[in-house]
C-alpha positions in Angstrom: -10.8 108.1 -30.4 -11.4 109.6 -34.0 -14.0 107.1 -34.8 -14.3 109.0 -38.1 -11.1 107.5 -39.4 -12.8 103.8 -40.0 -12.1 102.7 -43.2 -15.8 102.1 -45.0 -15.0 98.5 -46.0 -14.2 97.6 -42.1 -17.3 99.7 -41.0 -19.4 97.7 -43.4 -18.1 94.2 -42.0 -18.9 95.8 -38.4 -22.5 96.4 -38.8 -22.7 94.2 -41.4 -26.1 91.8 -40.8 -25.7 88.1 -40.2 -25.4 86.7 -43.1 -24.8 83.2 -45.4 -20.8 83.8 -44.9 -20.9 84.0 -41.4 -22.5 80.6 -41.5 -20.4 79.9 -44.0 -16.8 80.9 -42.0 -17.8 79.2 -38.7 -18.4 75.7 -40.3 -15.2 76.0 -42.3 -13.2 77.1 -39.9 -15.1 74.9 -37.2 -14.0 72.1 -38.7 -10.5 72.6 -38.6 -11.2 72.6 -34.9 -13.2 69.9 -35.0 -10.1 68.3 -36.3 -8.2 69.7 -33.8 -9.9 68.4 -30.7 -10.7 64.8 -31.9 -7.1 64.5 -32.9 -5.9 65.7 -29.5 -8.2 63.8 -27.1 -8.9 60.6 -29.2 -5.6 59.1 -28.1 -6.4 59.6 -24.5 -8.7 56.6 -25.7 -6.2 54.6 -27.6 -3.1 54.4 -24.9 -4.9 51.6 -22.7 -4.9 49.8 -25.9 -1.9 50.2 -26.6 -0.2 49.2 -23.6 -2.3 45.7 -24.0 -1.2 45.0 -27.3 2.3 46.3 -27.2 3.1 45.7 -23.3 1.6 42.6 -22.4 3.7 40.4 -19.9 2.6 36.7 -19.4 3.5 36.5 -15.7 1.5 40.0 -14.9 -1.4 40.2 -12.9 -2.7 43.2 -14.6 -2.7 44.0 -18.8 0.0 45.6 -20.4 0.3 49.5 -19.7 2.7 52.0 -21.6 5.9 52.8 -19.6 6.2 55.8 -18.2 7.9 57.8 -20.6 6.2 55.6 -23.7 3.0 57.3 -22.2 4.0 61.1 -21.6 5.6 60.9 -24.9 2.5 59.8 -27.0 0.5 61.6 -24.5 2.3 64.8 -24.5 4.1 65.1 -28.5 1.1 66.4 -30.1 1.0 69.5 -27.4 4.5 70.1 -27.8 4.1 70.2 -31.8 1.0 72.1 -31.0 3.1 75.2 -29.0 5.4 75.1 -31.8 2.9 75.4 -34.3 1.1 78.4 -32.6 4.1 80.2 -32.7 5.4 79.6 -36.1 2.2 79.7 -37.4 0.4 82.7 -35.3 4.0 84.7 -36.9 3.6 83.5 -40.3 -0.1 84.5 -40.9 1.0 88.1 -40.3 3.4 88.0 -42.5 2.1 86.2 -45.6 -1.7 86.7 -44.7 -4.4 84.2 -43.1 -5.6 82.6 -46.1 -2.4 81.2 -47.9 -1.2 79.5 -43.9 -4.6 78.4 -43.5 -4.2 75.9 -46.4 -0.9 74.8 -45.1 -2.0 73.6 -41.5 -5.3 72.1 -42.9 -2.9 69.9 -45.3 -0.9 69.1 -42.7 -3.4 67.9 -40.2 -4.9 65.7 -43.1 -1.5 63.7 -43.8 -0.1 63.7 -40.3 -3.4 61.9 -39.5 -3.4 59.4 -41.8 0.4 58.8 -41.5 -0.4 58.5 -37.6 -2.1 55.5 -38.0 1.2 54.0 -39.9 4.3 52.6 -38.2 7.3 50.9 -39.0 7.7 46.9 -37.9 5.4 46.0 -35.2 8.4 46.2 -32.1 6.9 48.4 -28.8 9.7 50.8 -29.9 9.4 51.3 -33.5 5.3 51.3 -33.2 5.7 54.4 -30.7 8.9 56.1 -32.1 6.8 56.5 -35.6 3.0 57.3 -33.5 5.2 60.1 -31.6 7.0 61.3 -35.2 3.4 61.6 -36.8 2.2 63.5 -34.3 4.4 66.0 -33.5 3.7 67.2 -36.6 -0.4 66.5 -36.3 0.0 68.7 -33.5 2.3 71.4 -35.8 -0.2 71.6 -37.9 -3.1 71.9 -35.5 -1.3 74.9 -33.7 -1.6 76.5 -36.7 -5.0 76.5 -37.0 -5.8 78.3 -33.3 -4.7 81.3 -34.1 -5.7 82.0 -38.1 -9.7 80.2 -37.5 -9.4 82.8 -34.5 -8.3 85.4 -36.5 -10.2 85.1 -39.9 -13.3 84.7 -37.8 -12.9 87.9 -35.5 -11.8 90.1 -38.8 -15.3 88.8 -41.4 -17.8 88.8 -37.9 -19.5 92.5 -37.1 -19.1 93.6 -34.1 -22.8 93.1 -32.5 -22.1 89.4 -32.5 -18.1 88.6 -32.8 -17.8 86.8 -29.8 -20.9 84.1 -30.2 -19.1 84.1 -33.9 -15.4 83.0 -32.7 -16.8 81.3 -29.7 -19.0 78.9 -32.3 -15.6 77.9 -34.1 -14.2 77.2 -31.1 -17.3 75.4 -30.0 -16.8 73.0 -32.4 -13.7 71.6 -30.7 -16.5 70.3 -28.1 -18.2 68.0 -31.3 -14.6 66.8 -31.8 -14.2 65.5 -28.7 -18.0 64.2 -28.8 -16.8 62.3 -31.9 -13.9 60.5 -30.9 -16.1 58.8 -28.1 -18.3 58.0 -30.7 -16.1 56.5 -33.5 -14.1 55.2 -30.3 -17.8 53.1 -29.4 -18.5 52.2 -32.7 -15.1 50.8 -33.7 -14.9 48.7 -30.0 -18.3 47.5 -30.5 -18.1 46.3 -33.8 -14.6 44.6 -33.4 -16.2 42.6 -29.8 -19.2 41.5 -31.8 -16.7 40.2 -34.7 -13.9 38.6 -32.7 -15.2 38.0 -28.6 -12.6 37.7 -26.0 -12.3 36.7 -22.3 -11.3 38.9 -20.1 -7.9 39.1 -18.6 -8.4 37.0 -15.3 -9.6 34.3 -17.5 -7.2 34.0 -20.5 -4.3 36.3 -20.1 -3.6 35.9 -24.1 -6.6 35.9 -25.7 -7.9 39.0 -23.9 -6.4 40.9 -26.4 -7.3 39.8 -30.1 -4.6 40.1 -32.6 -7.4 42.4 -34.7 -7.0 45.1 -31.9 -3.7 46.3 -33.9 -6.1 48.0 -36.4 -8.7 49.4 -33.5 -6.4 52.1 -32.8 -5.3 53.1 -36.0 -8.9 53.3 -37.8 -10.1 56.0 -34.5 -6.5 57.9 -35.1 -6.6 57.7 -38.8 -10.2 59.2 -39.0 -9.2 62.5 -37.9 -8.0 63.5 -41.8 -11.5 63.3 -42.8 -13.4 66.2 -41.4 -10.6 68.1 -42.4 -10.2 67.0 -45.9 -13.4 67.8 -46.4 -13.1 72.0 -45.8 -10.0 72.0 -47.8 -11.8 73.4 -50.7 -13.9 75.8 -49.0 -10.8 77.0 -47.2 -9.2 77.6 -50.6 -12.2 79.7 -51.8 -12.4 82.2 -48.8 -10.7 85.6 -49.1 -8.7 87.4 -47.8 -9.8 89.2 -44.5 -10.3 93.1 -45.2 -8.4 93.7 -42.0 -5.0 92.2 -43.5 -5.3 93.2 -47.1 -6.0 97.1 -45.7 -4.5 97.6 -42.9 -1.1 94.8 -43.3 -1.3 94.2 -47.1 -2.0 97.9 -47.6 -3.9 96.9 -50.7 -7.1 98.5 -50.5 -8.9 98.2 -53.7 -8.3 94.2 -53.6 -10.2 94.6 -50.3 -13.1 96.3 -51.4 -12.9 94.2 -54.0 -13.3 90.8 -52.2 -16.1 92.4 -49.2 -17.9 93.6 -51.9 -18.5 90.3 -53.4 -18.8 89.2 -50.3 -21.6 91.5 -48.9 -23.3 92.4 -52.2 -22.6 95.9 -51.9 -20.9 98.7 -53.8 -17.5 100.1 -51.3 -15.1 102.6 -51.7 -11.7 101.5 -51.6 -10.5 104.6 -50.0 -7.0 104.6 -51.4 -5.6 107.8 -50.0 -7.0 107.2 -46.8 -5.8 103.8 -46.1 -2.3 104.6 -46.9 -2.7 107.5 -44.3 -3.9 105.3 -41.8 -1.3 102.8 -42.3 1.7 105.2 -41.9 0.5 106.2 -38.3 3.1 105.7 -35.4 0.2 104.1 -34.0 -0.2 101.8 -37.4 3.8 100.8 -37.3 5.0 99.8 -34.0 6.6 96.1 -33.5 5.7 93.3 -30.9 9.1 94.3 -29.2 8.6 98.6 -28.6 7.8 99.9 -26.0 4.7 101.2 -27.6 3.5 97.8 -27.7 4.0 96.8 -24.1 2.7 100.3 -22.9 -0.6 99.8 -25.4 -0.8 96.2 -24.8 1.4 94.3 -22.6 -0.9 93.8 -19.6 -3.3 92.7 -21.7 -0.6 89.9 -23.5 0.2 89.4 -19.9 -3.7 88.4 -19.2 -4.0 86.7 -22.0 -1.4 84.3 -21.8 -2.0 83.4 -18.2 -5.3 82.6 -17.7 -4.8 80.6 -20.9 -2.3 79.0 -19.1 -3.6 78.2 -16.1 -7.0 77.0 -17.6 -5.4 74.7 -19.4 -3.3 72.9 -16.7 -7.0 72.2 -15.6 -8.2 71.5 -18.8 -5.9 68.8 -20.1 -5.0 67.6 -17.0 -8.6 66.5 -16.8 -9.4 65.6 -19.9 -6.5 63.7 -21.1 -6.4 61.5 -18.3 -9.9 61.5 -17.4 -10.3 57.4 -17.9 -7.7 57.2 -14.8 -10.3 59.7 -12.7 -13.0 57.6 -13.4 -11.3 54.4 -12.9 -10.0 55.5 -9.5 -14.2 55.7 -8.6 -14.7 52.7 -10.0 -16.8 53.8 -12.8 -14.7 52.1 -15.1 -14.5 48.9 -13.6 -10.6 46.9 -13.2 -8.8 46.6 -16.5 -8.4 42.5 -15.4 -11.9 42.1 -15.6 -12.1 43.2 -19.3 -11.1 42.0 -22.2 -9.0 45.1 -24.5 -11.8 46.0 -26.5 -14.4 46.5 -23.5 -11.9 48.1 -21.7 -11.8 50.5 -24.9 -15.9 50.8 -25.2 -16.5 51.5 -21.4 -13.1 54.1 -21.7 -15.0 55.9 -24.7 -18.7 55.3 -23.5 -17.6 57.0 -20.1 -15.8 60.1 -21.8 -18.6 60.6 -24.4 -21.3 60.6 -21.8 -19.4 63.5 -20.3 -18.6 65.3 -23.3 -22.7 65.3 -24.5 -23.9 66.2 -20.8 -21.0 68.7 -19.2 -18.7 69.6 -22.5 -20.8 70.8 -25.3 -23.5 72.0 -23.6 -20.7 74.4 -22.1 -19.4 75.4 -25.1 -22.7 76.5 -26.7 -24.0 78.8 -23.6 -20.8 80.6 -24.3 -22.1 81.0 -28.0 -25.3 82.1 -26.7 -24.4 84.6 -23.4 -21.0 86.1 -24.8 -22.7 89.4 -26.3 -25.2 89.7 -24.2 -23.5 89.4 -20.5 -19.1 89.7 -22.0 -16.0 87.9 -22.0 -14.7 89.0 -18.4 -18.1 87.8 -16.8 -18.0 84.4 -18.1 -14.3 84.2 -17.7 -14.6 85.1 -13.9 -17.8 83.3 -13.7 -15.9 80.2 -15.1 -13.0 79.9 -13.2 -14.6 80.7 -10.0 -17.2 77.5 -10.5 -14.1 75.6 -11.2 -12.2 76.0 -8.7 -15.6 75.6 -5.7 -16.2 72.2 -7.3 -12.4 71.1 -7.8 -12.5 71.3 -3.8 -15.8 69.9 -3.4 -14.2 67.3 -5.4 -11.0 66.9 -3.4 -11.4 67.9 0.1 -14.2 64.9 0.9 -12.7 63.0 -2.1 -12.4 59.6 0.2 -15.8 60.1 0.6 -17.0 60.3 -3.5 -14.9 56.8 -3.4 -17.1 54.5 -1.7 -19.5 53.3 -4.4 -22.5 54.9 -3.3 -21.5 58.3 -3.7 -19.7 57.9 -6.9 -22.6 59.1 -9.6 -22.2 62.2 -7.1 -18.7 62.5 -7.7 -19.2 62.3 -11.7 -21.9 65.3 -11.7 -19.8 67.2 -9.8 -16.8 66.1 -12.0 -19.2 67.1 -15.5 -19.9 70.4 -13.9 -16.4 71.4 -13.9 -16.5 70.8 -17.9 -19.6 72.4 -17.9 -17.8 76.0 -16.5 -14.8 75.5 -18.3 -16.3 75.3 -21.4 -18.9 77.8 -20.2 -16.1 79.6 -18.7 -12.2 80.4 -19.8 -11.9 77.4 -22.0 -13.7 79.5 -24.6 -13.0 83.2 -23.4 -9.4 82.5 -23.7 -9.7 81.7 -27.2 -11.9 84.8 -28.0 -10.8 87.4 -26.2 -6.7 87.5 -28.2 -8.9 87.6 -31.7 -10.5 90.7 -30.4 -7.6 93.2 -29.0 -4.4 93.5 -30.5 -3.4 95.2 -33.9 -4.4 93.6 -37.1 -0.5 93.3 -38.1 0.0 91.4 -34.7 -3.3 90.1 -34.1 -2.2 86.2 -35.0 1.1 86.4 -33.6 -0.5 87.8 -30.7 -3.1 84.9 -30.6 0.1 82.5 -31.3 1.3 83.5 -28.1 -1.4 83.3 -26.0 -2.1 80.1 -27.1 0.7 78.7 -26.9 1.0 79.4 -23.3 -2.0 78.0 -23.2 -0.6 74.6 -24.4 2.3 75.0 -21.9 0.0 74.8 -19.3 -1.9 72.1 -21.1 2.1 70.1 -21.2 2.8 70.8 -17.5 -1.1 69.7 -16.3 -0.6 66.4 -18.6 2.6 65.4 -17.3 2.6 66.6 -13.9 -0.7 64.9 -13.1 0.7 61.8 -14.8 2.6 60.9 -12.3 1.5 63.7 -9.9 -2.4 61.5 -9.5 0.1 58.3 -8.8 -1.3 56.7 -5.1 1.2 57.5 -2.0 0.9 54.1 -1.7 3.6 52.4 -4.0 1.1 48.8 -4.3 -1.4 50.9 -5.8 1.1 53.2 -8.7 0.9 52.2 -11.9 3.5 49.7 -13.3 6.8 51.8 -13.6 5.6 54.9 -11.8 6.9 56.5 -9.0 4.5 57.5 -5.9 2.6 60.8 -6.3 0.5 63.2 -4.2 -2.9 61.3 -4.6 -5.5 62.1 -6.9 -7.3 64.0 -3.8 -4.2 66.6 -3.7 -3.8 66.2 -7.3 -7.3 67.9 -7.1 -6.8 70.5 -4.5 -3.7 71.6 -6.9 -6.0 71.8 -9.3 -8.4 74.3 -7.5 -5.8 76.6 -6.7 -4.3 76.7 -10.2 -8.2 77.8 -11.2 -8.1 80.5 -8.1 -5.1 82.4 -10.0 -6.8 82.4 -13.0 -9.6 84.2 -11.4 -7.0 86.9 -10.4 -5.1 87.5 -13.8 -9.0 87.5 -15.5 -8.5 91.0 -14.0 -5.8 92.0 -16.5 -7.8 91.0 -19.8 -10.2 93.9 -21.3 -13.6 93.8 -22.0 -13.9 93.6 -25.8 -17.7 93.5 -26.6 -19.2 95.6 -28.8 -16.4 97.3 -29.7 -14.9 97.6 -33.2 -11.5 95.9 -33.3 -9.8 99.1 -34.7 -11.1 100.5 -31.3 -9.6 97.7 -29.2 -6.5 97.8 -30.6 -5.8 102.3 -31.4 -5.9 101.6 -35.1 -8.1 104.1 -36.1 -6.9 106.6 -33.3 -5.3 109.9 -35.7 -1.7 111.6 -35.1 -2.8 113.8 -31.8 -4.9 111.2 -30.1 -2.0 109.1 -30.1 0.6 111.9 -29.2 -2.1 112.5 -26.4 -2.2 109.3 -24.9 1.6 109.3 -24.9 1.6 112.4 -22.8 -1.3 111.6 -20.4 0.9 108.0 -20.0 3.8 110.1 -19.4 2.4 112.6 -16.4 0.1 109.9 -15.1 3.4 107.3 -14.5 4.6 106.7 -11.3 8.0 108.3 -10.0 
């Protein structure tokens, strides 16, 4: 490695000491995951409602619930947009630079938001035809934003502290989800104390006040403004160094913009930076085979532990009321009105989210540079997947009501080493070690498999968590595997991603230039070839 060959302005962001603009990049780009997550998880808290207001039959013995595919759809648009995003996105910040895409997604998010609190007529069909239109591009705009925050964050942060750096962005997805509890409580609670209802068994009707319409809208709208807010502060940052140099091949506009940035006088190294950019090991596409022989195990490790995780992840927390339901910690949906049902739905997942979630998130902020990525990420999926079958495997025994507050810790814990775990690794470690020209398409990629796992764990455990027992499905579902096997599913989804942890490199306190070869010179390269070549197998 010809360590000499580090441009000055990237070894000055790499020992750079923590500074205001550190602070400065993780809130802004924090927020647009802040966004992100209460956008994605606050309508896990919106579809009971929904299915009251818009599915409510008279002769029923139980409220109104979405049909089937009503529910996947709203459920699952906004992770399909999200894949799409990732891609398009993750591609299109390589090729016209983080900065200009950033503002794009971040005006997207702000308008999808709003609009998906809009519909057209107030029929079941046109109400979740427009929710499902809005959202898809919610979630388009939100995929945009994992793999630039990601991005921008790893190329400003030095390399002593890059992963508490990208992992604090990413932490703020856990606030998100705290948040949409809390607006969730806030909005139910003022809206009972306003207009009181019975409860179902008592007045089928009046359970569900004609106000509860705008419940839903004023938690779904409320995502735009976290995200308006940073548009202006996305708009000031520059460029990363990283692209300008190394993509943009501009490099006096780069020691332009981390001087101002650092307070200190850099030398643009013009000569040098077009040498280093004209490097076979500087120009090779996502398609060679110099990529997948430099990097293809590690896109392989990348994108399926991200993968697997979140089959987990969303799988869990998506349809977490139905969990805790199933224990009885959310009592009936007949013996509440709609807008208890909503408080006890939200109370429930924010209790989780302030014990097990964040909590999670921030020991990953606080251990990732001292103990590394692989740790946690093995540490993390191996936790998951002992209390998944502590979980299943006795799981008629967590049911009887005296065990349940059992069942919940051991439920919380599994946030807890998720969070503390893969669900930020996963995030972190694609920022970190591919090529600065292929760095957010890279990070597009991974995840976006990530949110294919995240479609298949919300859908299959939809109707997957269904009873055996056909009296006990929900109205219009088939019957599934149980929520116990549901679970034991679950714990051997975690186990693989224990095994393909093995394929992902350890990236701390490296330089990304070293992760990636893109400082290695002409014979260090031609070396590597060679010792590839005699080292293959026959």
């Amino acid at each position: 490695m010809a360590r000499g060959q580090q441009l000055e302005v990237l070894n000055a962001l790499d020992v750079a000491k923590t500074q205001l603009y550190h602070f400065t990049a993780i809130v802004v780009a924090g927020m647009g995951f802040f966004t992100d997550a209460y956008d994605l998880f606050s309508i896990s808290l919106c579809t009971k409602l929904l299915g009251r207001i818009y599915y409510f039959h008279p002769d029923s013995k139980k409220p109104g619930s979405l049909p089937p595919g009503a529910s996947s759809a709203v459920t699952g648009v906004a992770l399909v947009g999200t894949l799409v995003g990732q891609l398009f996105f993750g591609w299109l910040g390589d090729k016209m630079g983080r900065k200009k895409v950033y503002g794009i997604t971040l005006v997207l998010m702000v308008v999808s938001s709003l609009a998906s609190g809009l519909s057209f007529g107030n029929r079941p069909q046109g109400v979740i035809a427009t929710l499902c239109f809005f959202r898809f591009w919610l979630g388009f705009g939100i995929g945009g934003d994992y793999p630039l925050s990601a991005t921008i964050m790893s190329e400003y942060a030095n390399k002593r502290t890059r992963g508490s750096f990208i992992s604090a962005v990413f932490a703020m997805q856990g606030f998100g989800i705290l948040t949409s509890g809390i607006v969730a409580i806030i909005v139910s609670a003022s809206f009972n104390h306003a207009y009181p209802a019975p409860t179902y068994e008592e007045d089928k009707a009046a359970s569900t006040i004609s106000q509860a319409d705008y419940m839903w809208r004023i938690i779904l709208m409320f995502g735009a403004v976290p995200a308006g807010l940073t548009y202006y502060w996305r708009m000031k940052m520059p460029e990363t160094a990283r692209y300008t140099a190394l993509v943009a091949r501009n490099a006096q506009k780069a020691a332009k913009d981390m001087a101002r940035v650092l307070n200190v006088e850099l030398d643009p190294e013009v000569e040098k930076v077009e040498k280093l950019t004209e490097r076979s090991s500087n120009s090779y596409g996502l398609f060679s085979r110099q990529f997948l022989r430099r990097h293809g195990l590690h896109l392989l490790g990348t994108t399926s532990t991200w993968f697997l995780l979140d089959i987990a992840f969303y799988s869990q927390n998506l349809f977490q009321k139905d969990v805790l339901s199933g224990i009885g910690w959310i009592p009936p949906a007949a013996t509440m009105s709609a807008g208890e049902e909503l408080f006890k739905i939200a109370r429930a997942q924010t209790l989780i989210a302030l014990c097990s979630t964040v909590p999670g998130y921030w020991f990953t902020v606080a251990l990732i540079d001292v103990i590394g990525r692989f740790a946690i990420q093995l540490m993390g999926f191996f936790f998951m997947t002992v209390f998944m079958f502590a979980l299943a495997i006795p799981y008629n025994h967590w049911t009887k009501k005296a065990h349940r507050i059992g069942f919940v810790v051991i439920y919380s814990l599994t946030f807890f080493f998720s969070n503390f775990g893969p669900n930020a690794t996963t995030f972190v470690v694609p920022a970190e070690i591919f090529p600065a020209r292929l760095r957010s398409t890279c990070h597009g990629i991974s995840a976006a498999a990530g949110k294919a796992g995240a479609i298949v764990g919300a859908f299959g455990f939809l109707y997957a968590s269904q009873s055996k027992d056909p009296n006990k499905t929900d109205p219009g579902y088939p019957t599934g595997i149980g929520m116990k096997n549901s679970l034991i599913v679950l714990a051997c989804v975690n186990a693989l991603g224990m095994l393909f942890t093995f394929l992902v490199p350890e990236p701390k306190g490296k330089s990304l230039e070293e992760l990636s070869g893109e400082n290695e010179d002409e014979n260090n390269d031609e070396d590597a070839k060679t010792t590839s070549n005699r080292t293959a197998p026959v």
